[in-house]
C-alpha positions in Angstrom: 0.0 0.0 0.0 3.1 2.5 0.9 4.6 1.5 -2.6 1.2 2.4 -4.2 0.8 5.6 -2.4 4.7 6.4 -2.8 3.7 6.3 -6.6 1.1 8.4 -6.9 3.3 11.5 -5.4 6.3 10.6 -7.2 6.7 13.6 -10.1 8.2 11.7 -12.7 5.8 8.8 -12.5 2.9 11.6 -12.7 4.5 12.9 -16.0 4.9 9.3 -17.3 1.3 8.5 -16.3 -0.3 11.5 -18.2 2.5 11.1 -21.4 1.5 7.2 -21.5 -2.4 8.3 -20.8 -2.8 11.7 -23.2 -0.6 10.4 -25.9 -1.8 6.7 -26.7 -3.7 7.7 -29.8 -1.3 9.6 -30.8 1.1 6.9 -30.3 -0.8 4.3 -31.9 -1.1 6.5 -34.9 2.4 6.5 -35.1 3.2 2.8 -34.4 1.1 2.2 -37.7 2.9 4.9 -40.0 6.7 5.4 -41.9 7.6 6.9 -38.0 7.1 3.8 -36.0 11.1 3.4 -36.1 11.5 6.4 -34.9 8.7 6.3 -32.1 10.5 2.9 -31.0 13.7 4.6 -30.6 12.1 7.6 -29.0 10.9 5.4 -26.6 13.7 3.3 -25.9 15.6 6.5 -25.1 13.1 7.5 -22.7 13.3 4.4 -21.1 16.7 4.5 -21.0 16.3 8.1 -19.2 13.6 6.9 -16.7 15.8 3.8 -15.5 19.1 6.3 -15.0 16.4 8.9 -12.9 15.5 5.7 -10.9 18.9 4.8 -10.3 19.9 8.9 -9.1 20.3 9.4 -5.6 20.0 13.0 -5.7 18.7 15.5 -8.3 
């Protein structure tokens, strides 16, 4: 339940919640066109960011 509640206040995951949330059909619309490959490596960069935030002890 603290996990959960941790969550919810964290900033980034707010911003990753509304991106994943406000975007999809925007997204989708992409995933299906000539940009998909660069959506995927959009993406796989913002992972990338998201996991090195995680991993920050102090911003």
């Amino acid at each position: 339940m603290e996990i959960g509640q941790g969550a919810s206040n964290c900033e980034a995951c707010l911003i990753v919640e509304k991106f994943c949330f406000c975007s999809h059909p925007l997204r989708m619309e992409m995933a299906a066109s000539e940009y998909a490959a660069t959506l995927r490596t959009s993406l796989a960069t913002l992972t990338d960011a998201m996991a090195m935030l995680g991993r920050e002890t102090s911003l």
